[in-house]
Every structure is written in C-alpha cells, then in structure tokens.
C-alpha positions, 0 to 999 in steps of 0.5 A: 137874787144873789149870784153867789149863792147861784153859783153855789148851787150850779157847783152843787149840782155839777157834784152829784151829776158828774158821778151819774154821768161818769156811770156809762163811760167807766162801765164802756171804757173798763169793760173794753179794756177788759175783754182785751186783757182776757182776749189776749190771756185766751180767756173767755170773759162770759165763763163766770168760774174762770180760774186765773194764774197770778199772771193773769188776774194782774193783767186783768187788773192792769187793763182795769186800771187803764181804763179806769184812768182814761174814763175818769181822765176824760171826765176830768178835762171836759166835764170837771174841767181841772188838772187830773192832779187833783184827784187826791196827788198832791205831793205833800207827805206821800212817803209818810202817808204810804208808810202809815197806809202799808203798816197799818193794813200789815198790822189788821191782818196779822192781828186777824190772821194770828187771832183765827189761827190761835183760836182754830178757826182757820189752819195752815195747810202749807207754805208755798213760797213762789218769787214770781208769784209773789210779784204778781200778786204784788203788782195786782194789789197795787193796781187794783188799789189805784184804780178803786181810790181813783174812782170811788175816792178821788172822783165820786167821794170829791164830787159827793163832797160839792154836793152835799155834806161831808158825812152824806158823801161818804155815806153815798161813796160807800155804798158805791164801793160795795156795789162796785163788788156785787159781782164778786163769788159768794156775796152775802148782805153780810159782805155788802156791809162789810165793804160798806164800812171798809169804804167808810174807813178808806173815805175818812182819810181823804176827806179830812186830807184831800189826798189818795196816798194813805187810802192807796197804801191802806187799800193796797196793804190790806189786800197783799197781806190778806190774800198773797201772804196770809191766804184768805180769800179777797172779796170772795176770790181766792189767789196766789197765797204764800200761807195756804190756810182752809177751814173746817166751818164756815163761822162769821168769825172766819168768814167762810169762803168771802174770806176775812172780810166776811167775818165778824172779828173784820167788821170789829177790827174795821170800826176800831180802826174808824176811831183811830183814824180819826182820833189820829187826825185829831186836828188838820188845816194849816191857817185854821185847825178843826176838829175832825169830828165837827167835820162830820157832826157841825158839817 
C-alpha cells in the first residue's frame, strides 16, 4: 500500500474530527467565561429577555472572545499541533485587507439603509449620538467578529478544508455559522438562511487567501454599521444605535424585528456581494495563478 495516500487519509480524518471535538470544549470554555462576565455585570444568565447597556453586552462579548481564544488555543497546540498564527494571520496585506473589509460592510448597509428608507419601509424616529456608547458598540463588534471568523472560519472552515473539497467545507461551515446563532430572538428559517449565505460570503475569501483579515473587517463593519450607526436590529438583537429607526410592518423586505438580516433586499445584496468577491480575486497564487471559480467547480 502507498504510505502517502496513507497519510493522506489519516490528515483527512484529523480535519473533520478536531471540528466535533472541539464541540465540548468551546460550549465549556465560552460558557464559563460567560457566566463570569454576567456574574460580575449582576446579570442573571437564565433570564432569557435580559436587557444589557452597551457597557454590558461588550463585556459580554469579551468574555466570549476570551474563551473562545483559549478553546481553540488548546485545540491548536495539542490537537492540530501548529502555531495559533496559523488560523488565518499572516501579516501580508493586513491594512489593505481591513480597508477593503470596513468599506464594503460601510457600503451594503448604507446602500440598504437609504433603500428602506426611501421606499418607507423603515423611518427615523431619532438621533441619538452617545460618545461612550459609540465606543462600546464599537469594541463589542469588533470582539465578536474576532471571535466568530476565529472559530468558524479560522478553525473549522480550515479543518473542513483537510477533509474535503473546498465547496463541501464551506457548504458545512456555514451551516455552523447559522447554528452558531439559533439562540438569538426572533429566529425564523428565513434567518437560518439568511446567516447561511452571510458565512458562505465571509468563508470565500478565506479560502481563496488563507487569511482572517478581510472576513474580520467585513464581519465587524457589517455589524457597527448596522446596528450602532444605522439602528436595525443584529440578528434579532436590538443595541445602542446613533439613528433609531422603527417600522410600521414587518415585510421581508425590512426584515421585521431580525433586523436587516432578515429581509429580502439582504439576501439580494449578499449574493451580489458573493459574485463580486470572487470576481475580485479573479486569480490568486504567487508560483501559479488559478481561477477562482475552478477552486469551487474542478475542486
């Protein structure tokens, strides 16, 4: 028998089983961290309609983050056995990457934002411009991007990628990014395809890259602006917003209480943006330049 193919198959293996296995651990970890984050805010964890300040969901979303980067930080030394760098950091591109990542979030939402409006589907109640507020939500998009494109992208979506082809991978890390929000309020399965495709558009780029800093950026713009400048709800859950805007009908077009990602004008921006993503890394490599649709077909 040849020992490479093997090995091959061993590697194979190792992808899709350090995904189940790193199940437990992350659930353990992230919850520990937290129920300290709500211990010390004076929350109680088992009230399912808590409402947070800005203040508190950040904390919140640091205590995630935290676990989630000793979860996967464990998996990586004993389990995958390689540096945590790489995940998806390598330092090539970063500024450029984050410029292109917050740009195109900035541009979606204003172009979704200013559709609604015009067309009455949504109206401004108010403005309400809040410094510190404005930071906090600030700080809590930016941890919960991190922590959401470690996990789904930078570990399961790269061990999916040992295991099987690229499109399969992505195919199954999506879906693990819609899990990842079956807790969130007023989830419909309009919703769970919503985030379905969102985690196809964020899981593009890294495959075709290898690197976390476009999906970050693009994670984390899509949310600020969304939620703390543009006032719709973020997956189902309302904060801090400098525009406060309110409907008089839910419609799939403004997504009712989901907020933006659940209306039907998001699912069309977001495949729009699919095509352009890859039409944007038309080709990639440095020795040898590939299509990227042959990634995803002739893989």
């Amino acid at each position: 028998m040849d020992v490479s193919l093997v090995k091959k198959d061993i590697n194979q293996n190792e992808g899709w089983r350090n995904v189940l296995l790193l199940i437990f651990p992350y659930l353990f970890i992230v919850g520990i961290f937290q129920w300290i984050a709500y211990y010390n805010l004076g929350l109680d964890i088992s009230y399912e309609n808590i409402h947070m300040t800005p203040f508190q969901f950040m904390i919140v979303a640091f205590g995630s983050l935290v676990g989630t980067m000793i979860a996967i930080g464990i998996m990586m030394k004993y389990m995958d056995q390689k540096p945590f760098y790489t995940l998806g950091f390598k330092r090539r591109h970063i500024v450029k990457d984050t410029i292109k990542g917050i740009f195109l979030g900035f541009t979606i939402m204003l172009l979704g934002f200013s559709i609604l409006y015009f067309t009455k589907q949504i109206q401004i109640q108010k403005l309400d411009f809040n410094l510190n507020f404005l930071l906090q939500g600030f700080l809590l998009f930016v941890f919960v991007a991190i922590a959401e494109e470690v996990l789904v992208r930078g570990y399961i979506l790269k061990n999916l990628l040992a295991s099987f082809n690229n499109l399969t991978a992505l195919l199954i890390s999506a879906v693990f990014f819609s899990i990842l929000h079956l807790g969130n309020p007023h989830m419909s399965f309009f919703s769970f395809i919503q985030l379905f495709v969102a985690g196809i558009l964020l899981g593009i780029p890294y495959i075709i890259t290898r690197k976390l800093w476009f999906s970050i950026a693009l994670h984390f713009s899509w949310n600020f602006f969304q939620g703390t400048i543009f006032g719709f709800s973020v997956s189902g859950i309302q904060h801090y917003s400098i525009i406060e805007t309110k409907f008089h009908t839910a419609t799939i077009w403004n997504g009712g209480d989901f907020g933006f990602e659940g209306s039907l004008l998001c699912l069309l921006f977001q495949t729009i943006v699919i095509i352009f993503v890859l039409l944007k890394f038309d080709k990639i490599g440095e020795s040898k330049r590939t299509r990227v649709f042959d990634l995803f077909i002739k893989n």
